[in-house]
C-alpha positions, 0 to 999 in steps of 0.5 A: 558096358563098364566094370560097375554096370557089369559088376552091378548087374553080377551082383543083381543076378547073384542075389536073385539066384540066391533067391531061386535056389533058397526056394528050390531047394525048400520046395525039394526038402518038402517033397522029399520028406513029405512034409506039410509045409510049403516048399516056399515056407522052407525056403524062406527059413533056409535063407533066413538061417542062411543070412543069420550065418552071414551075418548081414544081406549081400548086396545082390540079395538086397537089390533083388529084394527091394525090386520086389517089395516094390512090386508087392502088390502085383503079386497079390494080384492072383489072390484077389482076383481068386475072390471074383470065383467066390461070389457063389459062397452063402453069407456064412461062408463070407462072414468066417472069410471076413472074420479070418481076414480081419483077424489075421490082418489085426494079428499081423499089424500087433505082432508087427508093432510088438516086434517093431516097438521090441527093436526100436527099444533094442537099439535104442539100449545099443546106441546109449552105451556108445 
């Protein structure tokens, strides 16, 4: 194996320790402190602040990551298969089911737009003054 591939798959495993102890440790803060937020939720929290003091994404972090979003969608996969067990709910139970989706799908498409419109304005603010 030469120096890059060696040094490829140190940085791939670093990113994806990264990832596991972000995760772990938000996951031990929750149990410690008994708090009502998903031990996921914090981690993920811990590695945000943790890359706004690095200021950017290492490398490793970035690889790792990008395999998983192309993996997205195998990862809802437990959550949609869940569905199949809900076939005994009454039709008011899927009516607030279909509600909560939908509004939560269009919350999360606005918001999403908003931040991307906020950034696209930002960064257009940013390359003028070059």
């Amino acid at each position: 194996m030469d120096s890059n591939r060696l040094r490829d798959v140190a940085h791939w495993l670093c990113g994806a320790a990264i990832l596991l102890g972000c995760e772990r440790l938000g996951r031990a803060i929750s149990e410690a402190f008994s708090l009502p937020v998903p031990g996921s939720v914090l981690g993920m929290l811990l590695l945000l602040l943790g890359l706004m003091i690095y200021g950017g994404v290492p490398r490793g972090l970035a690889r790792v990551s990008e395999q998983l979003l192309r993996l997205l969608a195998l990862l809802f996969l437990p959550a949609a298969v869940g569905v199949f067990y809900l076939r005994d709910l009454s039709l008011q139970d899927w009516l607030a089911l279909l509600a909560a989706t939908v509004v939560g799908t269009l919350l999360s498409l606005t918001l999403c737009a908003l931040l991307l419109a906020k950034f696209l304005k930002r960064a257009d603010g940013e390359g003028g003054r070059d």
